[in-house]
Each structure stands twice: as structure tokens, then as C-alpha cells.
C-alpha positions, 0 to 999 in steps of 0.5 A: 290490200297492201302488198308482203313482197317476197321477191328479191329483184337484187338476188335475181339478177345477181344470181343470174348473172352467175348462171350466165358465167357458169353456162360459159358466157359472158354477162358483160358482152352486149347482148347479155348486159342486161338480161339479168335485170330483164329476168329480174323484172320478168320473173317479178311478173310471172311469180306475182303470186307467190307474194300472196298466200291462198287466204289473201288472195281470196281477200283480193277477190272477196266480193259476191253478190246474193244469188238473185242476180240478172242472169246476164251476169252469170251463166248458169246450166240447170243439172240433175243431180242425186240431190235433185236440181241445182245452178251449176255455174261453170266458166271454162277455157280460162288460159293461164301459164305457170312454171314447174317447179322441178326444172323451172320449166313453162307449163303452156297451152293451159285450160282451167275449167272452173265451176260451183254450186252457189251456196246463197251468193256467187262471185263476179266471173272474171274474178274466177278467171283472175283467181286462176291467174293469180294461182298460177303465177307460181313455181307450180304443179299442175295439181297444186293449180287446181286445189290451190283455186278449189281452196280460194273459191271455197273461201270466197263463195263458201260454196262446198261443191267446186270443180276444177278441170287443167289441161296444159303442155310442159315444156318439161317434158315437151322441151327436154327428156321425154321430147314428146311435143303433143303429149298433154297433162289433164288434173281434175279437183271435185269437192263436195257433191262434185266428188260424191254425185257422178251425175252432177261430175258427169254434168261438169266434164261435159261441160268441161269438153270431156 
């Protein structure tokens, strides 16, 4: 799909160049000289998905394939549930970082545990892993991660029922203010038989380590 850039490389490193002189260095001085351009092309990077809305990411990623697939394509862990048995596919420790969007700060050591209960069709599994990636590369909240790749799946996999579990660090809090370096955030997501069936819930934390 063709790309809406939003990220204006020019601004950044102007504007950089302005919080170095106001940090009370000098921009021009060797060492510095081309760290505007640096963070420019850095945060090009780490920011990539905010040039993409949630339904365009979900059209990058929008290929599945019909449920009957060879089973070494997906891991799938048979469950009871109220509603009876279902194939709950689940793709955990998926590593990803992002930046808080209150203090810019680095949200690291992040864990996304991702799981669904197909609704006819499933979706190749790294592309689970590249939607949380894609997600992540925002000025985030953490709980903004887990919906924002709830809503993309959905949209994907017209599946109802999809859980995401985020453990993660934030510098935020680990770097500055509190300075407490082991304290570790955890969010939770459930929709559909996920938020309403406590054993099938219960099934998923299992699998997510908790």
C-alpha cells in the first residue's frame, strides 16, 4: 500500500537542534553536529506507525487463510470453555518497545501475548507479531497497545474473541521520578468470550505465564 508520510524529518531535526541549545550545549561542536539528523532518521524509524492509521494497518497485514490448514502452520491449544471447546491460537513473547507519550520516555522489556479464536480463517503468525510491532511504534500507552492490536485483529480475522496480555518496563518510572528499576507494568485486553468466559480467560493467562 502506498505510504501518507506524516513524519516531517526537517522539523525534527530543527527542532532538535533547538533542544540542544536549550540544554545549554552547542549543536555545532563535533559531537553534536550531526545528532539532529541522527534523531531525525531514528525517530523515522521507531515512529513508522503513526503514519499508518489502525485500518491501514490491518489492510498491510490482511491476508488469512481458511481454518483447515497444516497444523504446523499454527499452534493451536484445544480449551474448555462455558460454550464447549474451541482452538484457541495464541503466539506469546512477542518483544516490542515503544515510547510513552507523556515524557517521550522508552517503554522496554515489553511482552505481548496475543491470542484468538478463529472464526472460520486464521492469519499467518508472524503477522501477528508484525501488527504488534507496527502498533508499537507509536507515542503509546501501554493500554493503547493492547486495544490498538485487539481492534487490528478483529479487523483481520473477523474474529470476536481476542486477548492481548503486555508486560513491559518504562523508563518513565524506572529512569526518573519514582526511580524504582524493577517495578513492571501489566495490561490485559479481552473481547468477546474472552471478556465474558472465565475459564476460557483462565485458559489464556495460563498460557500467557500468569
Amino acid at each position: 500500500m502506498e505510504k501518507h508520510k506524516k513524519i516531517d524529518t526537517n522539523a525534527i531535526e530543527y527542532h532538535i537542534a533547538g533542544i540542544l541549545k536549550a540544554l545549554g550545549d552547542n549543536p555545532e561542536r563535533e559531537g553534536l553536529k550531526d545528532t539532529p539528523k541522527r534523531v531525525a532518521k531514528m525517530y523515522e524509524e521507531v515512529f513508522d506507525g503513526m503514519n499508518y492509521t489502525n485500518e491501514e494497518i490491518a489492510d498491510m497485514f490482511n491476508k488469512t487463510f481458511a481454518l483447515n490448514m497444516d497444523e504446523e502452520e499454527s499452534e493451536q491449544i484445544e480449551c474448555k470453555c462455558q460454550s464447549g471447546t474451541s482452538n484457541m491460537v495464541v503466539v506469546k513473547d512477542i518483544d516490542i518497545f515503544s515510547y510513552c507519550e507523556h515524557h517521550l520516555a522508552l517503554m522496554y522489556d515489553m511482552k505481548v501475548t496475543v491470542a484468538y479464536i478463529p472464526n472460520g480463517r486464521v492469519i499467518g503468525l508472524s503477522k501477528i507479531a508484525r501488527i504488534a510491532d507496527m502498533v508499537s511504534k507509536r507515542l503509546q500507552l501501554q493500554e493503547r497497545i493492547g486495544s490498538d492490536i485487539a481492534d487490528i485483529m478483529q479487523m483481520v480475522t473477523g474474529a470476536k474473541d481476542i486477548a492481548v496480555f503486555i508486560e513491559g518496563c518504562h523508563s518513565c518510572m524506572s529512569a526518573r521520578g519514582i526511580k524504582k528499576q524493577n517495578a513492571k507494568t501489566v495490561t490485559t485486553t479481552f473481547r468477546g468470550a474472552f471478556d465474558t468466559d472465565s475459564t476460557l480467560k483462565w485458559h489464556f493467562m495460563m498460557q500467557a505465564g500468569k
